[in-house]
VMD Tcl script that draws the C-alpha trace (Angstrom):
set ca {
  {31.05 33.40 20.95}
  {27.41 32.88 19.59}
  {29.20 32.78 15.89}
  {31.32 29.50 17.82}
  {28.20 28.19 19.14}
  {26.15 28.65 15.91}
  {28.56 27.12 14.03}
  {29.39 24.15 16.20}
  {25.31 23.33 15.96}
  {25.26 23.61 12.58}
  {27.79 21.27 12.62}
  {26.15 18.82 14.85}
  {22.88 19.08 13.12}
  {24.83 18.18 9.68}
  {26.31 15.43 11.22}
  {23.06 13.84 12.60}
  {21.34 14.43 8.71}
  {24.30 12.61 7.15}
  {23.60 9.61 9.66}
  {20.07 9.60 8.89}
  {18.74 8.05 5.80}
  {16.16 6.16 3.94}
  {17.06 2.71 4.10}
  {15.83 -0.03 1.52}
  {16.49 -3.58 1.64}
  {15.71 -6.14 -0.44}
  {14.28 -9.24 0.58}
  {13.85 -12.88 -0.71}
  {11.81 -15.08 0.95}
  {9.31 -17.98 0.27}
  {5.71 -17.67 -0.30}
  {5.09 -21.92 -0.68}
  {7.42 -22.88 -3.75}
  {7.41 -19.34 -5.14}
  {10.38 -17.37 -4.39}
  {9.79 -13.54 -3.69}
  {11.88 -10.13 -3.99}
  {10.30 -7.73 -2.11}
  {11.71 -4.61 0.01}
  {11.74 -3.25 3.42}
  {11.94 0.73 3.84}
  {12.85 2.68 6.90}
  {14.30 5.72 8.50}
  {17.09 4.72 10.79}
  {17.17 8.20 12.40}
  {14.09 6.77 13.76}
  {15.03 5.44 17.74}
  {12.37 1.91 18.34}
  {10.13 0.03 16.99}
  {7.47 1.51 15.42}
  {4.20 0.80 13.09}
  {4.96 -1.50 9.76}
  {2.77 -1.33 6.33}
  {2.74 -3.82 3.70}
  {2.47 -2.32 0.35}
  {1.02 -4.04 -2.66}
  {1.96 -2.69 -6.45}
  {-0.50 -1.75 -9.17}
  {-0.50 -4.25 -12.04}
  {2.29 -3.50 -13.13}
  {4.66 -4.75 -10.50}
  {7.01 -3.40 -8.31}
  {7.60 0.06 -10.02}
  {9.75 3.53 -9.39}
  {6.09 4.52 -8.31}
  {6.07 1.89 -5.54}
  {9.48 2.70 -4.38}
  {8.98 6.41 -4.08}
  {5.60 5.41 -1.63}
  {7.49 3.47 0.03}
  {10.53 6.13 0.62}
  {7.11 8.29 1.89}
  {6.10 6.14 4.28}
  {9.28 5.54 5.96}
  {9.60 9.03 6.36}
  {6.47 9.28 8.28}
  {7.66 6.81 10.75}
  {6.44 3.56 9.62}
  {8.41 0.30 8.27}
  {7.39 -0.21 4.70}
  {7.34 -3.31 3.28}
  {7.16 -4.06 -0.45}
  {5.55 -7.22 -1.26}
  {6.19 -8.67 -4.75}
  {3.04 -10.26 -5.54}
  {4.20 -12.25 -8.56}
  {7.25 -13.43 -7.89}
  {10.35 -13.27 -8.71}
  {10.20 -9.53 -8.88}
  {8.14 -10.00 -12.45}
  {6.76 -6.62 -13.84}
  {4.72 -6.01 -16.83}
  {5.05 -2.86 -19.68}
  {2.16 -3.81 -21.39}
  {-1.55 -3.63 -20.26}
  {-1.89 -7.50 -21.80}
  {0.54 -8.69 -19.89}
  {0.40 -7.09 -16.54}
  {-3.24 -8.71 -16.81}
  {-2.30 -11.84 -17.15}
  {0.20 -11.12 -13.89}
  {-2.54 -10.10 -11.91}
  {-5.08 -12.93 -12.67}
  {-2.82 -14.89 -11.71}
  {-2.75 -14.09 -8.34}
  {-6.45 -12.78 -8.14}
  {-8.13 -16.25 -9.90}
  {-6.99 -18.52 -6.81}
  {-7.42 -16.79 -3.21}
  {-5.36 -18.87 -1.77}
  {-2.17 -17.78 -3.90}
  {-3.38 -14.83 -3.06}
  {-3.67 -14.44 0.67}
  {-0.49 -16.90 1.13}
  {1.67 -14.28 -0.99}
  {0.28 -11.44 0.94}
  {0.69 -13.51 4.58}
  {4.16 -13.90 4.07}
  {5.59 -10.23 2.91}
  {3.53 -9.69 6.48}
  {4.91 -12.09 8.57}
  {8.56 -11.28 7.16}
  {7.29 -7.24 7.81}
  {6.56 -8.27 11.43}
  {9.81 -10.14 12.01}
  {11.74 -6.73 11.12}
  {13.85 -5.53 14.12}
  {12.38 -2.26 13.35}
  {8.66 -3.11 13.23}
  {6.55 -3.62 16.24}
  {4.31 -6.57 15.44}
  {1.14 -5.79 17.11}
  {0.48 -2.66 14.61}
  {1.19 -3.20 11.18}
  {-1.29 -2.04 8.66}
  {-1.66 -2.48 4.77}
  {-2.06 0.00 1.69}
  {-2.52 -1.20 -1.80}
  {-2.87 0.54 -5.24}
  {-5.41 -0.39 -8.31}
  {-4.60 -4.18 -8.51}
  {-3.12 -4.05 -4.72}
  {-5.93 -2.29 -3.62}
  {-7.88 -5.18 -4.30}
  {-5.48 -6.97 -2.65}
  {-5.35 -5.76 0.25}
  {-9.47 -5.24 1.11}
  {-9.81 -8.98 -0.21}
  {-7.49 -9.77 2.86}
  {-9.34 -7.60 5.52}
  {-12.78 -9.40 4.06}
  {-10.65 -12.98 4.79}
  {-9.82 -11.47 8.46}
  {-6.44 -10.30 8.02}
  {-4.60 -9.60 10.97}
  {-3.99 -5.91 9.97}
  {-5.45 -2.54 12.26}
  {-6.14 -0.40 9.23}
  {-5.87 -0.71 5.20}
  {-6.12 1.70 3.20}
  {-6.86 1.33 -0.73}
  {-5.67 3.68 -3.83}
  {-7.49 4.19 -6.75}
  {-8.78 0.37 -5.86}
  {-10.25 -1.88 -7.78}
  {-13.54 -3.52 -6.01}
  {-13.20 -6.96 -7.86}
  {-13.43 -8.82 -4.79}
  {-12.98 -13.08 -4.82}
  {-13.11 -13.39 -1.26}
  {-16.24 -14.66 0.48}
  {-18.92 -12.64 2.19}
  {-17.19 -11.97 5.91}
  {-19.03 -13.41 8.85}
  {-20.57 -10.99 11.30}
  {-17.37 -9.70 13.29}
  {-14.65 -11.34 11.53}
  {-12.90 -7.75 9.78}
  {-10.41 -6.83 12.33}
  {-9.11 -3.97 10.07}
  {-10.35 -0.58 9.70}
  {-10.87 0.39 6.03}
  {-10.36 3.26 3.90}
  {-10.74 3.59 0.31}
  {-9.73 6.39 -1.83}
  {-11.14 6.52 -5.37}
  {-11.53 7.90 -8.15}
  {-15.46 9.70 -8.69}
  {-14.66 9.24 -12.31}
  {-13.15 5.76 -12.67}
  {-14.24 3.35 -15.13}
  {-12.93 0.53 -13.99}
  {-14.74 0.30 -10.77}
  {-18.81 -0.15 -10.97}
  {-21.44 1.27 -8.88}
  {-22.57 -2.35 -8.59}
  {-19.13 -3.47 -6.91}
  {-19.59 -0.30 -4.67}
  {-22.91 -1.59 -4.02}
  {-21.33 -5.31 -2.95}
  {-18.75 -3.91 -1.20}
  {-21.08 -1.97 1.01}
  {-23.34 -4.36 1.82}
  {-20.98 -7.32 2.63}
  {-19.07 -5.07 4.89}
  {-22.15 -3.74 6.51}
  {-23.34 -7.23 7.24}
  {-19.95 -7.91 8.93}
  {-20.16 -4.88 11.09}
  {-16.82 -3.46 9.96}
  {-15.59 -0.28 10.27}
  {-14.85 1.46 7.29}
  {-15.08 4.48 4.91}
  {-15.53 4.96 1.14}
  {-14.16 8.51 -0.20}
  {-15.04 9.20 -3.99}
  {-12.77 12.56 -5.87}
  {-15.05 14.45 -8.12}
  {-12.88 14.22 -11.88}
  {-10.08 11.65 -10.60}
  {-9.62 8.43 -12.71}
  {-7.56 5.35 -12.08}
  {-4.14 5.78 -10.94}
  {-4.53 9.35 -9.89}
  {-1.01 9.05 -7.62}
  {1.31 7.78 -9.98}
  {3.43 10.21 -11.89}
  {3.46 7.99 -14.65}
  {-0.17 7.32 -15.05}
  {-1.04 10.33 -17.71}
  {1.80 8.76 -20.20}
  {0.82 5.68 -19.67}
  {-2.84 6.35 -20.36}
  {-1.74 7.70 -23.35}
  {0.15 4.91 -24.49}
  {-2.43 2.27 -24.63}
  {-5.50 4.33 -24.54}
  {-6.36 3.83 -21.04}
  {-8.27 5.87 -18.29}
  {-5.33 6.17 -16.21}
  {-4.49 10.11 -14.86}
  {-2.47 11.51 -12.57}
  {-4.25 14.10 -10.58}
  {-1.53 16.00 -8.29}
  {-4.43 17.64 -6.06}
  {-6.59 14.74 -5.78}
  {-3.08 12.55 -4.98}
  {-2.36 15.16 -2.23}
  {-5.69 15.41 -0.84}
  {-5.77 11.52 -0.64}
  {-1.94 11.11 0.97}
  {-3.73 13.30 3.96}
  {-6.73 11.60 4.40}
  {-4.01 8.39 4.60}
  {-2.02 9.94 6.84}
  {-4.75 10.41 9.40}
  {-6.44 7.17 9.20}
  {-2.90 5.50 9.75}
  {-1.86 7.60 12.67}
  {-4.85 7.49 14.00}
  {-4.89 3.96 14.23}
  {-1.49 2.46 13.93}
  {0.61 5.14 15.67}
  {0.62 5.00 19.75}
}
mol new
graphics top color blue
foreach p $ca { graphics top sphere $p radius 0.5 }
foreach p [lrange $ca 0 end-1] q [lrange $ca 1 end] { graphics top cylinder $p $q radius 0.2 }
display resetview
């Protein structure tokens, strides 16, 4: 009898994992005359709405690396949505051009902010999402992203910022005006971010009274969670390294600062 029973859950709990899955969409929609391509990532197992993020690329575009976040994410419980900064889907495999991609976006806020505003609003109209708690992560280039829009008073609870460059091109934020909590997750080690933007960042953020925190890994460089970073540093002679420890210890830290502030 207990061989029956056993069997028949085993069964059942098959069943329920072969209904389950990762879903990704893809997603066109308008960001003024620029058409986008992003993605929206879920778990369908998952019963309700529930926290969405908006994810912004590296430099590079909309990579494997972004796709596998994003497949993390929904696992955790959250609606991910891929923005495509550039349009069209465009990616770079060159340093040269990816930096052209990314000033782009970065040399005019307002392209900016409008491409960022409508992956969100299309994140918040998901069936899936509840709109009142969607948060933001961003990586390198997106990291800048995504801390420009909590300076401009994003209406995001928490971002959180890989391996992010501090090049800000937002203004100063008024007293009050960042309604996201911030977390940024850097490299001790990286080059491409000075102490001087460190030393902006802090202060305009301390002026505005917002609530964030800066944490700094002892030997990581840029790019420390993507796979691809090390062979791709060694491609174009860049400081970009993967750092599996530093990537795990980082994912955790995430974890907590978006559970403890987007999850109910």
């Amino acid at each position: 009898m207990r061989t029956m029973m056993a069997a028949a859950l085993c069964a059942l709990t098959m069943g329920a994992s072969a209904h389950a899955a990762i879903k990704e969409e893809p997603v066109t929609y308008q960001a003024g005359e620029t058409t986008m391509k992003g993605f929206v990532v879920y778990d369908d197992a998952v019963q309700g709405k529930r926290p969405g993020v908006v994810m912004v690329h590296e430099w590079w575009g909309i990579t494997k690396h972004t796709h596998n976040e994003a497949q993390k994410f929904a696992q955790q419980g959250y609606t991910a949505f891929i923005a495509d900064m550039y349009g069209d889907a465009k990616t770079a495999d060159n340093p040269k051009d990816a930096g052209t991609l990314a000033s782009s976006v970065m040399k005019d806020p307002k392209v900016m902010e409008a491409r960022f505003n409508a992956a969100r609003t299309r994140l918040a109209e998901h069936p899936t999402v509840d709109p009142s708690r969607i948060g933001a992560v961003g990586y390198c280039f997106g990291g800048a992203v995504v801390l420009n829009m909590a300076r401009a008073g994003a209406d995001l609870a928490a971002i959180v910022g890989f391996h992010a460059s501090l090049g800000l091109n937002t203004p100063a934020p008024a007293p009050g005006s960042v309604k996201a909590k911030i977390l940024v997750l850097n490299g001790a080690d990286d080059p491409f971010v000075k102490r001087e933007e460190y030393e902006v960042f802090k202060r305009d953020l301390d002026a505005a009274h917002a609530d964030y925190r800066i944490i700094e890994y002892p030997g990581a460089v840029h790019a420390f969670t993507n796979p691809e970073a090390t062979e791709l540093g060694q491609r174009f002679n860049l400081p970009l390294r993967y750092d599996a420890q530093v990537d795990r210890e980082a994912k955790t830290e995430a974890s907590k600062f978006f559970a403890a502030n987007l999850q109910k």
